[in-house]
C-alpha positions in Angstrom: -11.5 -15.4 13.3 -9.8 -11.9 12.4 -10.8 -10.7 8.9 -8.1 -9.7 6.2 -6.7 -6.7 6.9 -7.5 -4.3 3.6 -6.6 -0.9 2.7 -10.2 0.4 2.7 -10.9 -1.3 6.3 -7.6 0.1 7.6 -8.5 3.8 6.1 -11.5 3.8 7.6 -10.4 2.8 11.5 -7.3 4.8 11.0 -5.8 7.8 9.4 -2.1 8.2 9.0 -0.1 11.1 8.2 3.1 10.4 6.1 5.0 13.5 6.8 4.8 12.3 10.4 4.6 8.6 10.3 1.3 8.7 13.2 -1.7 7.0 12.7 -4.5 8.1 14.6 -8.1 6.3 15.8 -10.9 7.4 13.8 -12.9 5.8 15.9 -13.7 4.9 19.1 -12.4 1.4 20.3 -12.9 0.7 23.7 -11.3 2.8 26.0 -9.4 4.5 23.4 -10.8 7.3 21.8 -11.4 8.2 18.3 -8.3 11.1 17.9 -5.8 9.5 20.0 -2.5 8.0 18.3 -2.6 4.9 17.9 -0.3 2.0 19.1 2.9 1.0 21.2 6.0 0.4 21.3 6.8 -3.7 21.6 10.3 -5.1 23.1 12.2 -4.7 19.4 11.4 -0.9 19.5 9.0 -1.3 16.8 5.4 0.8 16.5 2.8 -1.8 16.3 -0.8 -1.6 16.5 -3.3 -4.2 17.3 -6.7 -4.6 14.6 -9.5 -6.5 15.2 -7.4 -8.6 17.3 -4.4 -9.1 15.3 -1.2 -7.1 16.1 0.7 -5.1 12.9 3.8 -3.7 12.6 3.1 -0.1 12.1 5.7 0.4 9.2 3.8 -2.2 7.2 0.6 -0.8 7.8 2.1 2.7 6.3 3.0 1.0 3.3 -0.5 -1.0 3.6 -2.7 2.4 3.6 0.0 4.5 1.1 0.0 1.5 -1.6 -2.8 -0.5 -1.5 -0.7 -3.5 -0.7 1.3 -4.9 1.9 5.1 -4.4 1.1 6.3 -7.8 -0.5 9.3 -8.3 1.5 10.7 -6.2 4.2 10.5 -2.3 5.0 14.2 -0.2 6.2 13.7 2.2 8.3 16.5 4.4 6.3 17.4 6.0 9.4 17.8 3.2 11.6 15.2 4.4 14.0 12.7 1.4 14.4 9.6 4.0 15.6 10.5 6.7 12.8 7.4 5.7 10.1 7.3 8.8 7.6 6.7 7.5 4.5 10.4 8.7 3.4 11.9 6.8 5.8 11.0 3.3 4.4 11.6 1.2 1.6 11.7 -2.3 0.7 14.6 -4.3 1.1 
C-alpha cells in the first residue's frame, strides 16, 4: 500500500524549481541518482513521475510542493505545452 503523498514527503525526495518547472532527485532511488531530473514523458505528452509506486502528473505535484495542497480541480498549462511546468505557466481551471 502506497502512503499519502504530502508536501513534506514530496520536498524531501524532490526539489523543484519553479522558474524552470524541473524537479530533481534528492535522493538516490534505485538506479537513479540523487541530482538527476526526475520523470518522463507518458503517451499524452504529460511530465509524470512515479512515488513510492504511484505515478503523478508532474504539473500537480508543482502545485503540490508550491501550495501545500493538491490543486482542487484541474491545472492549464497557459501555454499549451503539456511538459512546460513553471509555476507561471499553470493555473486552475
Amino acid at each position: 500500500m502506497s502512503r499519502l503523498l504530502t508536501t513534506e514527503y514530496l520536498r524531501e525526495v524532490l526539489d523543484y524549481d519553479p522558474e524552470t518547472g524541473i524537479f530533481v532527485w534528492r535522493t538516490t532511488r534505485g538506479s537513479v541518482k540523487a541530482g538527476h531530473e526526475a520523470g518522463c514523458l507518458n503517451s499524452e505528452g504529460y511530465r509524470q513521475i512515479k512515488v513510492d509506486g504511484k505515478v503523478h502528473r508532474t504539473h500537480r505535484l508543482a502545485w503540490l510542493y508550491v501550495y501545500g495542497v493538491m490543486p482542487p480541480q484541474d491545472l492549464d498549462h497557459i501555454n499549451g505545452k503539456k511538459d512546460d511546468n513553471r509555476l507561471i505557466n499553470l493555473r486552475v481551471c
